[in-house]
N, C-alpha and C positions, 0 to 999 in steps of 0.2 A: 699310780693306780695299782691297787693290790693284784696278785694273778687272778683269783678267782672274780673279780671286777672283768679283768681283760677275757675270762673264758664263757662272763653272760652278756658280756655285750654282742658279739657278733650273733648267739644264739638268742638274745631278744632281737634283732634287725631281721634274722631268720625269720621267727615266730611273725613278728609283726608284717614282713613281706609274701609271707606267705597268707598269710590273713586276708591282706587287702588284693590278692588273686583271686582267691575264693570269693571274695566281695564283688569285684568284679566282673566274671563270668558268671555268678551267681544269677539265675531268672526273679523276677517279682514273686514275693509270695501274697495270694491274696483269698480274703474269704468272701464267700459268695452267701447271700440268703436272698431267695425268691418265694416269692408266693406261687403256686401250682396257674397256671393258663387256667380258664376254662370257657365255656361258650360264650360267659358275658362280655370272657375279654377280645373277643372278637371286633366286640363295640369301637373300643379303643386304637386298634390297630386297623394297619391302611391294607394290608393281606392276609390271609391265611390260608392255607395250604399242608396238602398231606403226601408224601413220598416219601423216597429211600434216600439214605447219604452214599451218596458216590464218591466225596472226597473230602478231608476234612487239614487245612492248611495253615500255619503261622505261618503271615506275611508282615514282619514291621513290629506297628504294635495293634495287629488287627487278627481274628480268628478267622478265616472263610471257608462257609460249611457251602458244599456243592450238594444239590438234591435233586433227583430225578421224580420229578412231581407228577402224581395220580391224578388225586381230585383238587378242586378249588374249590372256598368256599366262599373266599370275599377276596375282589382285585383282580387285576389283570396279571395273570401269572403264564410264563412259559415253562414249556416240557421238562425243561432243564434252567435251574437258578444257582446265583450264588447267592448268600446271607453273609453282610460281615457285620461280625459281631467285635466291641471293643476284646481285648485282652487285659486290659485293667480296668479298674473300679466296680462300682458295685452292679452292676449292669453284668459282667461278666462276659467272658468267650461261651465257646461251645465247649462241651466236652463229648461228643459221640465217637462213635465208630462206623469206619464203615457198613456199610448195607446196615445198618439200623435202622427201621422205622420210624417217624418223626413225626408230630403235625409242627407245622412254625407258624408263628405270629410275629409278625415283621411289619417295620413301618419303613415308607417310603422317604430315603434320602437323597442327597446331592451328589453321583447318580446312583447310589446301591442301593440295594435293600437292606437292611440294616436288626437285627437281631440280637440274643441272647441265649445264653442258659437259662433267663429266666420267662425266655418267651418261646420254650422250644419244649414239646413234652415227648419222650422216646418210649414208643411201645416194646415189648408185646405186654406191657405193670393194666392195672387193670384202672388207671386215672387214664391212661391213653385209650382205652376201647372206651368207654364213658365221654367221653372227647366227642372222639368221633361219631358219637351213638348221638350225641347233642346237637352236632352240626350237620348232620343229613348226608345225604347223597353227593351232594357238591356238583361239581361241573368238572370238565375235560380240559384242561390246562392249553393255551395256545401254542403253535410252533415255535421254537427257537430256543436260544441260549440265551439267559441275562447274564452275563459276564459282570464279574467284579471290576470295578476301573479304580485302583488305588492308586495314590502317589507314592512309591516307592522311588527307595535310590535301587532298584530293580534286586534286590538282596531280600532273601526268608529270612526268617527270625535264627535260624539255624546258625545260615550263613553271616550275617550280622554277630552274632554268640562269637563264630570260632575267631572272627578277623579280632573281635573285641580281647576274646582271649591270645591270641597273638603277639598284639601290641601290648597287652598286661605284662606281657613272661618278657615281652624284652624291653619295655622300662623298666619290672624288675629287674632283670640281669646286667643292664645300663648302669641302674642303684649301685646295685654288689659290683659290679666291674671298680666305680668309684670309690664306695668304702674302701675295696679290699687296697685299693692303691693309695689313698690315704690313710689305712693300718699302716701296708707296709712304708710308705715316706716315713712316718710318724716313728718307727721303729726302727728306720737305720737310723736316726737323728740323736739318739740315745747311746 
């Protein structure tokens, strides 16, 4: 093997190990297109509902938006709900922030409410007063909490992220521990 052969090989194993690190802690990249909510689509949905974001969470592969609810307009809704919304495909997560204004259209899941980016319209744009200018006065939201009930292995998306990257950096460094020790075998042998 020529020198310059021996001085790209370990710096392609480099390049390529570091690659597939960034691959791996890497998040999904994904695009979203919805159509705007609006009063018809009330029709189609099991709640809908207007409040603030109190909390906004990756758990897994789920987004769950917390909202402290004003008025209802369709459903049995309490003071306080969570929405989880997928984190991949076209459906999309949430993207708010907190204390953001919201109206959500949510349908009824096995047990959550279940939502979107493309079922959640964020005031103060002025498709969100129109929103709400459609669906009336609404009603006073019932007592309680709807808690999210996911199945997690009890890990955030965060936390899930770092352990993944963890175990990345030291199967690579597993890798490299091996090559470097079969470079060097290989070259006292010579």
């Amino acid at each position: 093997m020529t020198s310059l052969a021996r001085l790209l090989v370990p710096l392609v194993l480099f390049v390529t190990a570091m690659t597939g690190a960034m691959v791996l802690t890497a998040g999904p990249a994904v695009a979203c297109s919805c159509v705007r909510p609006t009063a018809d689509s009330v029709a189609t949905s099991d709640v809908a509902f207007a409040g603030v974001v109190k909390d906004w969470r990756l758990t897994g592969n789920h987004s769950v938006l917390t909202v402290s609810v004003d008025r209802v307009f369709k459903g049995d809704v309490t003071r306080k709900v969570d929405v989880v919304g997928a984190r991949d495909g076209s459906a999309c997560g949430f993207e708010n922030d907190v204390d953001d204004r919201v109206v959500v259209l949510a349908d009824e899941g096995d047990p959550n409410l279940t939502g979107g980016l493309c079922s959640t319209v964020t005031g103060p744009a002025k498709h969100y007063r129109q929103l709400l200018d459609e669906l009336g006065a609404g009603t006073e939201p019932t007592a309680g909490y709807r808690k999210a009930d996911l199945k997690t292995l009890g890990l955030t998306y965060d936390q899930f992220s770092a352990g993944r990257a963890i175990l990345g950096v030291l199967g690579l460094t597993a890798m490299g521990y091996g090559l470097f020790r079969a470079w060097r075998a290989r070259r006292r042998t010579r």
